[in-house]
C-alpha positions, 0 to 999 in steps of 0.5 A: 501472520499471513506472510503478506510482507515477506511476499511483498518484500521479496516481489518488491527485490526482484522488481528492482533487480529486474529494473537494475539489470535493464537499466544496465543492458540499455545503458551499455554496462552488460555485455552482449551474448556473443551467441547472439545475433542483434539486440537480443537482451543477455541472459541476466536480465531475462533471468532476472524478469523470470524471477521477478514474473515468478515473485509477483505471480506468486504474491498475486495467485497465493495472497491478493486474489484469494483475498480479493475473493474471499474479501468480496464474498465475505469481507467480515472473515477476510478482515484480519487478512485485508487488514495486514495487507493494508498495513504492509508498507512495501511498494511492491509491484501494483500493490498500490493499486490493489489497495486503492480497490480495497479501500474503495470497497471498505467505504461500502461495508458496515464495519464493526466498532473493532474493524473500525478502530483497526483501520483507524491505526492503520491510517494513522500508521500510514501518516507515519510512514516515510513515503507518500505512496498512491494509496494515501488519497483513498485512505484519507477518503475513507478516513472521511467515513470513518473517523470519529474524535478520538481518531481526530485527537490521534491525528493531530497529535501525528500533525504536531509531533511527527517528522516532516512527512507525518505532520504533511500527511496528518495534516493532509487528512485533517484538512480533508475532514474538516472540510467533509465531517462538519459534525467533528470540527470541534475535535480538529479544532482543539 
């Protein structure tokens, strides 16, 4: 809808590319340029720090910080955008990091019963995910303020019937409700 996630994918390639092909300078596998005299890195690894600069400047300037603004202006019309941001799981260059900072700053906002219940299917996505990523740690956070019975339900279903890692993480959330929302403890206890 937004294109968040082809951005993403592509900052996320061209960061690995890049990462590769320094990898294989310093270790050896890349020749030198015979032009060059010293330590100068070759070609391809600077050809591949460009593209991947060109990515990331692009996923940023074109998407994160017109989100950011408009988001802290007007977060109401921004939040169908926030949210596909949020629910791309893409470990794209300081994505992560950009995703605490919403999250953070949704904790602050008065929601609709919509937003509220979108957020909840994303969390809950993001118990679902394969990864453990940084950001994980505000969405149980935000979790705390947002959650109600049904989101509860939800979760412990995730906490009986997933996989390894989603039964860790829904239980992770869980337990950090129990201990912050005293008012649901009959849901999580059922």
């Amino acid at each position: 809808m937004f294109g968040y996630r082809q951005l993403m994918d592509e900052s996320y390639s061209a960061h690995k590319k890049f990462k590769q092909e320094w990898a294989d300078w310093q270790n050896g596998k890349r020749k030198k340029d015979k032009k060059a005299k010293g330590n100068v890195e070759p070609e391809s690894v600077t050809k591949a720090r460009n593209e991947f600069l060109q990515k990331n400047d692009s996923l940023y300037s074109l998407k994160i910080y017109p989100l950011e603004k408009n988001f802290w202006e007007t977060p109401h019309s921004a939040f169908a955008e926030l949210i596909e941001f949020l629910s791309v799981d893409i470990a794209a260059f300081r994505c992560g990091y950009a995703k605490e900072v919403f999250l953070q700053r949704l904790k602050n906002i008065e929601l609709t019963a919509i937003e509220i219940k979108q957020i909840q299917q994303v969390a809950l996505k993001m118990c679902e995910t394969e990864n453990v990523r940084r950001e994980f740690r505000r969405w149980c956070r935000l979790m705390i303020r947002l959650a109600d019975a049904e989101f509860i339900l939800n979760l412990s279903g995730l906490s009986k019937n997933g996989n390894s890692l989603t039964r860790l993480k829904a239980n992770w959330m869980l337990e950090l409700l129990e201990r912050h929302r005293t008012d649901l403890r009959k849901a999580i206890e059922n």
